[in-house]
Short mmCIF file of the C-alpha atoms (twelve columns), coordinates in Angstrom:
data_MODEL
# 
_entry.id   MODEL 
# 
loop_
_atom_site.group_PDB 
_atom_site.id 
_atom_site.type_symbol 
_atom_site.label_atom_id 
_atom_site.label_alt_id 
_atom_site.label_comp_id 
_atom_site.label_asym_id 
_atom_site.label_seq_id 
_atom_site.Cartn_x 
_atom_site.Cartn_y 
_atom_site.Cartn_z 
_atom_site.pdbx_PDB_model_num 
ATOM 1   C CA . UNK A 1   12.232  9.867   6.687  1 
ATOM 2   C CA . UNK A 2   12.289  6.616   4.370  1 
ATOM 3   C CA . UNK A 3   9.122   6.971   2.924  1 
ATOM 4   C CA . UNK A 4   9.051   4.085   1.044  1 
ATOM 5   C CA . UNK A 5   9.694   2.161   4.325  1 
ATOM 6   C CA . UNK A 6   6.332   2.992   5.161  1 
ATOM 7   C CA . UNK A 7   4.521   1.375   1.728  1 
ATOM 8   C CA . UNK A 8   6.562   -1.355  1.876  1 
ATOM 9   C CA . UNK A 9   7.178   -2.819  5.385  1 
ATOM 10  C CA . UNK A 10  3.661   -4.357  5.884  1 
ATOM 11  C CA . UNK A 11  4.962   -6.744  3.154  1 
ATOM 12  C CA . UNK A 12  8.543   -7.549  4.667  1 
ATOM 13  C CA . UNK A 13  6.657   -9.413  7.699  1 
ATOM 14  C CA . UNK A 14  6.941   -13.188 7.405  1 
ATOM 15  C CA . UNK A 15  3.219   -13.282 8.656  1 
ATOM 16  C CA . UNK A 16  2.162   -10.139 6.631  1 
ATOM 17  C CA . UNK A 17  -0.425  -12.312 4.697  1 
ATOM 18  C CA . UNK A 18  -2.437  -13.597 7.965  1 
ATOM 19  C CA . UNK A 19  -2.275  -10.167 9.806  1 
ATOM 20  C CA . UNK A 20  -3.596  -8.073  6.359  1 
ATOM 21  C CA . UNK A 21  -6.165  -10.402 6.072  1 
ATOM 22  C CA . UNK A 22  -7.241  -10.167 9.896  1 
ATOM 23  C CA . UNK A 23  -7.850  -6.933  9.955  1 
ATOM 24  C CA . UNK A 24  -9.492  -7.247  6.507  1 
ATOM 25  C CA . UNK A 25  -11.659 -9.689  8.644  1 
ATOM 26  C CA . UNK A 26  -12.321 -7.479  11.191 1 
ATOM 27  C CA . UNK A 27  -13.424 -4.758  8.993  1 
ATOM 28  C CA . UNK A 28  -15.982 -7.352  7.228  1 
ATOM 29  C CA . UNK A 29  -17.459 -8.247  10.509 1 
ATOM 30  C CA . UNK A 30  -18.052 -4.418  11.444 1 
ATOM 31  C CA . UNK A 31  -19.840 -3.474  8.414  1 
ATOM 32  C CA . UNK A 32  -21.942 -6.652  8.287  1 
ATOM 33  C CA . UNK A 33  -23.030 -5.821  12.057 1 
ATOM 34  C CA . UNK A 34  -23.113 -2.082  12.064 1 
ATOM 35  C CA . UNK A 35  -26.768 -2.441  11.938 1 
ATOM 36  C CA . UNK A 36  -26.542 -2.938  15.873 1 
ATOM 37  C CA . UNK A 37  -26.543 0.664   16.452 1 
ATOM 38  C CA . UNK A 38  -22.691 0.595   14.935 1 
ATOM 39  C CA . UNK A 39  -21.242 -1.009  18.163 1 
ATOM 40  C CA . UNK A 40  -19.263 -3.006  15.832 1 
ATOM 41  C CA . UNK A 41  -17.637 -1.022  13.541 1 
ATOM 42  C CA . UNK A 42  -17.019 1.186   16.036 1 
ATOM 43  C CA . UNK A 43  -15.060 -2.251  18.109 1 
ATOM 44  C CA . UNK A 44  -13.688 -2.737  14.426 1 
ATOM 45  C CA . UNK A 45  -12.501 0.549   13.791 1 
ATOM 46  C CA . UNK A 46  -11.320 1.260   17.536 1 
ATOM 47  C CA . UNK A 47  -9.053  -2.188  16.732 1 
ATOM 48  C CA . UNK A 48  -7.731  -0.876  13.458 1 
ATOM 49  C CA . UNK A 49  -7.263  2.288   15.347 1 
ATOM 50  C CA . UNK A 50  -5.330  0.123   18.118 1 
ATOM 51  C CA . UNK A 51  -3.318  -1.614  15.056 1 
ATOM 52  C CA . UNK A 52  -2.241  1.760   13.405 1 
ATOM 53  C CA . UNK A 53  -0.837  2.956   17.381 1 
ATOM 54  C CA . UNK A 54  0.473   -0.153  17.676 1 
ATOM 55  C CA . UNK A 55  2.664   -0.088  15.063 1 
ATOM 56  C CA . UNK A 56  3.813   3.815   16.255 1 
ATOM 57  C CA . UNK A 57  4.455   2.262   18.918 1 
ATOM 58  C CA . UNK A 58  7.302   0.090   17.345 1 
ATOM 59  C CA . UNK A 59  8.498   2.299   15.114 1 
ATOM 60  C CA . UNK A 60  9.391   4.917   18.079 1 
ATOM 61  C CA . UNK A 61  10.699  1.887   19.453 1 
ATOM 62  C CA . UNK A 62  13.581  1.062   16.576 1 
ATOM 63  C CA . UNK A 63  11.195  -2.024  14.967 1 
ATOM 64  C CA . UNK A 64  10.685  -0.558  11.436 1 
ATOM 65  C CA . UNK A 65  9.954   -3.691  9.640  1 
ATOM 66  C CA . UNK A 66  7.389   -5.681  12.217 1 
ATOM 67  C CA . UNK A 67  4.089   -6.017  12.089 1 
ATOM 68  C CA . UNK A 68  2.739   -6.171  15.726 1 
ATOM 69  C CA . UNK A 69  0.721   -9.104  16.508 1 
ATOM 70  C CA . UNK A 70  -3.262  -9.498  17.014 1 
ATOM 71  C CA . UNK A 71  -2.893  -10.710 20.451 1 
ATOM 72  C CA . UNK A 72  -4.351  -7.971  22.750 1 
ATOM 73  C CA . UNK A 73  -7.785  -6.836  21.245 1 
ATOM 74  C CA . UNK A 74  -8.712  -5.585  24.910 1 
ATOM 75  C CA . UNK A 75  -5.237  -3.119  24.212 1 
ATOM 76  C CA . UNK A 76  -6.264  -2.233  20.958 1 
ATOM 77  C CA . UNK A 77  -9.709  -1.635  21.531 1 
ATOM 78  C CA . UNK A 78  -8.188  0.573   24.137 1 
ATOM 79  C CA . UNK A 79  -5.582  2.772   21.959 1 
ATOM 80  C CA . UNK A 80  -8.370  3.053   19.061 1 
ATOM 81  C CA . UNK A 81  -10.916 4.764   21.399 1 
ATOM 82  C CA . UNK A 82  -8.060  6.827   22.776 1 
ATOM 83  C CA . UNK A 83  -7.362  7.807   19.088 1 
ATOM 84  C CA . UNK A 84  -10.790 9.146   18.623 1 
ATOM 85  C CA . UNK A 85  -11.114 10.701  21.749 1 
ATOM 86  C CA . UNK A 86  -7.860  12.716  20.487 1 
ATOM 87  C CA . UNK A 87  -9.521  13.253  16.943 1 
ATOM 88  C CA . UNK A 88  -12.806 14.829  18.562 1 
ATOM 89  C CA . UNK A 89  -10.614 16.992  21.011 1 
ATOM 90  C CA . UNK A 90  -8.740  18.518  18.278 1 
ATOM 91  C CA . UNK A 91  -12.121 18.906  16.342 1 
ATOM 92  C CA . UNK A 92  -13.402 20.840  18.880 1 
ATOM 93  C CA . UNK A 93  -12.413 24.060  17.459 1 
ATOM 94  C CA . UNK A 94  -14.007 23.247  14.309 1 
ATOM 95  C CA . UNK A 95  -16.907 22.003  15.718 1 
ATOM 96  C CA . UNK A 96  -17.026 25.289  17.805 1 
ATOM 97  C CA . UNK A 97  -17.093 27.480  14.880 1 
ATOM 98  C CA . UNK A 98  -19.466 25.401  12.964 1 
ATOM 99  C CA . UNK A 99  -22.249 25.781  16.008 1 
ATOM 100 C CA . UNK A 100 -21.314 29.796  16.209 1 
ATOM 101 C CA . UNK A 101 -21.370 30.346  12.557 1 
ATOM 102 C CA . UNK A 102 -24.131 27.807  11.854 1 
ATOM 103 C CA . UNK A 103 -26.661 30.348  13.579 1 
ATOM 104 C CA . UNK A 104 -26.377 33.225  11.523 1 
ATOM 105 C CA . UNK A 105 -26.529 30.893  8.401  1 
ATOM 106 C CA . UNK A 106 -29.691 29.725  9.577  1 
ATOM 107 C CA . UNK A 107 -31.196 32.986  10.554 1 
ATOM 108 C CA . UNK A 108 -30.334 34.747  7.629  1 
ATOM 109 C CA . UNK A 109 -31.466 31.858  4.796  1 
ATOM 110 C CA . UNK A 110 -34.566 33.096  5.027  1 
ATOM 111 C CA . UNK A 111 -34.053 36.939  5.412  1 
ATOM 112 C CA . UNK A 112 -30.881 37.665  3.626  1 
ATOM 113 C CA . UNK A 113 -29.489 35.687  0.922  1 
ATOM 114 C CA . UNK A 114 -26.446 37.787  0.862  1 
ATOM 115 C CA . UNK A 115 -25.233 37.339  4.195  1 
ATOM 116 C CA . UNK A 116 -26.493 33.793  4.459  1 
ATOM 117 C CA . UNK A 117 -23.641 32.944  1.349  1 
ATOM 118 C CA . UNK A 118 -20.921 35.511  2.850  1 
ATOM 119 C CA . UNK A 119 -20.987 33.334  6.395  1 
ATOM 120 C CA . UNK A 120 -21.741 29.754  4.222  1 
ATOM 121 C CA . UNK A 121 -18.311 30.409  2.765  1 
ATOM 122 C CA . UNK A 122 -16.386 31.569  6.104  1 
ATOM 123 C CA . UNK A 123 -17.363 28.294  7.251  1 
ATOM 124 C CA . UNK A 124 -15.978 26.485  4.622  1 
ATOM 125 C CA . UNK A 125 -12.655 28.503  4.584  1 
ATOM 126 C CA . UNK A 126 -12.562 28.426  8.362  1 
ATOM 127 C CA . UNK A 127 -13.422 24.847  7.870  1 
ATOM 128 C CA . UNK A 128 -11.132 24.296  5.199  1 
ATOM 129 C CA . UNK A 129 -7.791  25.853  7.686  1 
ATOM 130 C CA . UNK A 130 -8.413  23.782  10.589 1 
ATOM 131 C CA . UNK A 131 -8.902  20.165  9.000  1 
ATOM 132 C CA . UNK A 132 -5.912  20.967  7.265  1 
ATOM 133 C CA . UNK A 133 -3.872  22.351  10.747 1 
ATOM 134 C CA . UNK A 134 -5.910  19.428  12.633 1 
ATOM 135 C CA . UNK A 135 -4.689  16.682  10.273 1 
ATOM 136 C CA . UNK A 136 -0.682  17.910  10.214 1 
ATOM 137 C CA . UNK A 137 -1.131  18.131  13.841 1 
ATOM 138 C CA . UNK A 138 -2.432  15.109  15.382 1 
ATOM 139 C CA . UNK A 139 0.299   12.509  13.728 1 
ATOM 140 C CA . UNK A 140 2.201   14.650  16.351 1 
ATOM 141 C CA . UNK A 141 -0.226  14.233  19.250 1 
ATOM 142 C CA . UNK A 142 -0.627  10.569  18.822 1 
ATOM 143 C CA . UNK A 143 3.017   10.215  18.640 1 
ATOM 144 C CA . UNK A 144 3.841   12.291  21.966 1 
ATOM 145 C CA . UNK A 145 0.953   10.180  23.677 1 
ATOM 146 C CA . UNK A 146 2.690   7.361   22.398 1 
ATOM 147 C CA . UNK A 147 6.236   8.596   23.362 1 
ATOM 148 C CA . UNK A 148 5.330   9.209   26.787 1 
ATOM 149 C CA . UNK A 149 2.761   6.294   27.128 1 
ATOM 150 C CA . UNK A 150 0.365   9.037   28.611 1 
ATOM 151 C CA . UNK A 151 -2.470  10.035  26.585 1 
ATOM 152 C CA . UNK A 152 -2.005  13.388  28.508 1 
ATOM 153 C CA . UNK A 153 1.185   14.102  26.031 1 
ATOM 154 C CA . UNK A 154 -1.401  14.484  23.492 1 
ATOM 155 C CA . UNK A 155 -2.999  17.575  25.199 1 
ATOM 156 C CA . UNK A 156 0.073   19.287  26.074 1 
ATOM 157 C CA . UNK A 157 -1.034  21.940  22.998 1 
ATOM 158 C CA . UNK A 158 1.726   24.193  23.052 1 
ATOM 159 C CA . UNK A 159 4.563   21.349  23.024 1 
ATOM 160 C CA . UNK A 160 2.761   19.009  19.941 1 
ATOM 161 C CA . UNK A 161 2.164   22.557  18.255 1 
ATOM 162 C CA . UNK A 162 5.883   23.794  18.830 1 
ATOM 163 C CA . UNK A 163 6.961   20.390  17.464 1 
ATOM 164 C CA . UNK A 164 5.048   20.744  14.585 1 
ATOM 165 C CA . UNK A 165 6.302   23.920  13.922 1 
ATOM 166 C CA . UNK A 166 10.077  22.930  14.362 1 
ATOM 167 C CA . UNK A 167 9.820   20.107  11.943 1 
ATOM 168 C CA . UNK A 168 6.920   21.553  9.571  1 
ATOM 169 C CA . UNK A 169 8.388   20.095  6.379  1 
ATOM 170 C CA . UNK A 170 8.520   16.738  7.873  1 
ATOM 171 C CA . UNK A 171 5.062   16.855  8.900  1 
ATOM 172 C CA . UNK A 172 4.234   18.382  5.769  1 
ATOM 173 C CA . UNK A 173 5.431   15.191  3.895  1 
ATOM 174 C CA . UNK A 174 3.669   12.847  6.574  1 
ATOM 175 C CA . UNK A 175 0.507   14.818  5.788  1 
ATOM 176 C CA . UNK A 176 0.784   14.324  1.963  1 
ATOM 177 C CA . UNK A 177 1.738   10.651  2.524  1 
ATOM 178 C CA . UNK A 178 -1.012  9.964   4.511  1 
ATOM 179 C CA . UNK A 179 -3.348  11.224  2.230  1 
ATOM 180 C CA . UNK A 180 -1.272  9.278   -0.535 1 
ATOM 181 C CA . UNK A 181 -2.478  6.027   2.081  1 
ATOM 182 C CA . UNK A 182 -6.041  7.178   2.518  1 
ATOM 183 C CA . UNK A 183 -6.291  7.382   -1.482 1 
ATOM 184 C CA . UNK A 184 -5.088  3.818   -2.074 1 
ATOM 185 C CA . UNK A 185 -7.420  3.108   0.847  1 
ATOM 186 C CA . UNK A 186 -10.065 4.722   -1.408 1 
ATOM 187 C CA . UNK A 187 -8.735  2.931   -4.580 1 
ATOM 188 C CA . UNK A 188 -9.702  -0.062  -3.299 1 
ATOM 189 C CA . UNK A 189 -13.733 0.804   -3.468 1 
ATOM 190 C CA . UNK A 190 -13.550 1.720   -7.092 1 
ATOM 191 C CA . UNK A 191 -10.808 -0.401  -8.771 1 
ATOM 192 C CA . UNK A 192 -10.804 -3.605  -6.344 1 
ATOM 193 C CA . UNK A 193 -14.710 -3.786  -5.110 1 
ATOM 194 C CA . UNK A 194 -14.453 -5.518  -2.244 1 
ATOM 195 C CA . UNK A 195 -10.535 -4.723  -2.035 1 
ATOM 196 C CA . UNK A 196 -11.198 -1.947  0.233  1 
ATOM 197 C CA . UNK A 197 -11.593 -4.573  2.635  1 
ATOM 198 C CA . UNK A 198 -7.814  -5.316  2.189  1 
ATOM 199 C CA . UNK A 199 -6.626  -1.670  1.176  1 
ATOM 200 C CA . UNK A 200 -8.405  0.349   4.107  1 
ATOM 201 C CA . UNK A 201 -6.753  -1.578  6.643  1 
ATOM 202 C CA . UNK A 202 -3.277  -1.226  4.781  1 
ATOM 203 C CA . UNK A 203 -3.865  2.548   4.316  1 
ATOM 204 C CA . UNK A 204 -3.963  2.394   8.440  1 
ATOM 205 C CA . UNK A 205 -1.001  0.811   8.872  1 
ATOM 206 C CA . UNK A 206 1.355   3.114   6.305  1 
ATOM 207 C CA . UNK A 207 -0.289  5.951   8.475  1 
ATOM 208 C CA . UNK A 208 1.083   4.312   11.835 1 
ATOM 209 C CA . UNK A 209 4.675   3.870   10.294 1 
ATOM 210 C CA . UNK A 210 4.585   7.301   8.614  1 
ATOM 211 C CA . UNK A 211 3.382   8.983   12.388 1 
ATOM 212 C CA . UNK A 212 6.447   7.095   14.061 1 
ATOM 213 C CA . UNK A 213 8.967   7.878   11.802 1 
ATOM 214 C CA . UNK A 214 8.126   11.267  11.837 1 
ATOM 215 C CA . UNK A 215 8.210   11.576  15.365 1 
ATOM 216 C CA . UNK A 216 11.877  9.830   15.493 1 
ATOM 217 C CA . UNK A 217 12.791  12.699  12.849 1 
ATOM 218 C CA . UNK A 218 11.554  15.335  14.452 1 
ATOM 219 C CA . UNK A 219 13.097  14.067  17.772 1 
ATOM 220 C CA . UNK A 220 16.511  13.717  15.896 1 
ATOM 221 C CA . UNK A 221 17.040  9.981   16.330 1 
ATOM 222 C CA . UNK A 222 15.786  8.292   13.190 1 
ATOM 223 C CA . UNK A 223 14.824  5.422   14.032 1 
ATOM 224 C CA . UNK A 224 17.341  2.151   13.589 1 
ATOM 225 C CA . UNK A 225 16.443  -1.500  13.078 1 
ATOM 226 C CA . UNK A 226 17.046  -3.574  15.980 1 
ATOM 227 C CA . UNK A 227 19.251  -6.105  16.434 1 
ATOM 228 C CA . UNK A 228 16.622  -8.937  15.226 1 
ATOM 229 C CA . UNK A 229 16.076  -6.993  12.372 1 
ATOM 230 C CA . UNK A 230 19.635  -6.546  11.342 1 
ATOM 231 C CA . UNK A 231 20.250  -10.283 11.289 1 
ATOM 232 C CA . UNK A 232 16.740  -11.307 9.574  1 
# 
């Protein structure tokens, strides 16, 4: 994987300016109108979402250096819900043992300190073990949806897990990175103020290149610049 690639090609886009600050934009627009029962930020983040696929997209594709363009919201919007409908299915095991374990907690806070703790804790390992499994695994499920154009591919449990497995140190890097790209995300509330606005959306983006290269790897055909790259 060129890991760098993924910092750094947002920047070698001729338009890179317009289409950072676009989805900067976008952002803006969701948070200022979230107070419509979050309808927008969930359209903003469902377009973001759409942006990061998008870009998955190319890089499975051979276009390593490209932004995509903001021309299909409807497409987007489309992708970005698919994305979270993804997310929550691979949550559901989490959210499974939170409601079982979530019970005894309860019943016990009042009876038995003791025991309340002891299962307060296995949720929070338990919890702990499947973000972590969840959040190597689902650059890999996007990816195969992506692959196959089939938002099926990301269901097909055994294959995405079995892929993961195979290439486990890739993955393990494209976990780190990403969280590398969520933290400069981050960075951008404390340091910048309102440079989140900028840095959240850019965070998205690295995560969409890092997913697609490491599907390429993991497929064994690294992804090469196309032809209009080469002679740009």
């Amino acid at each position: 994987m060129d890991i760098g690639k993924s910092f750094t090609f947002v920047f070698e886009d001729d338009a890179w300016i317009t289409k950072l600050l676009l989805a900067a934009a976008i952002l803006l627009l969701g948070v200022l109108f979230s107070w419509m029962l979050l309808i927008p930020l969930i359209l903003a983040l469902a377009l973001l979402g759409g942006y990061g696929v998008a870009i998955t997209r190319q890089v499975i594709g051979g276009e390593l250096n490209k932004l995509p363009e903001w021309d299909d919201w409807g497409a987007l919007i489309s992708d970005g819900l698919k994305v979270i409908v993804v997310g929550i299915v691979y949550a559901l095991p989490l959210i499974i043992i939170s409601l079982c374990l979530g019970l005894p907690i309860a019943i016990f806070a009042e009876n038995s300190q003791g025991l309340a703790s002891l299962f307060s804790l296995l949720l929070s390992c338990l919890s702990l073990l499947w973000a972590i499994v969840m959040s190597i695994a689902l650059p890999a499920a996007i990816a195969f949806w992506v692959a196959a154009d089939d938002l099926g591919a990301a269901f097909q449990f055994g294959d995405v897990l079995g892929f993961v497995r195979d290439n486990l140190a890739t993955y393990l890097i494209t976990f780190l990175m990403s969280w590398v790209a969520n933290f400069i995300g981050e960075l951008g509330w404390v340091v910048c103020g309102v440079g989140w606005l900028v840095t959240v959306p850019y965070a998205l983006m690295v995560t969409g290149h890092l997913y697609g290269q490491a599907y390429t790897e993991g497929m064994g055909q690294a992804a090469e610049p196309t032809l209009e790259e080469e002679l740009a």
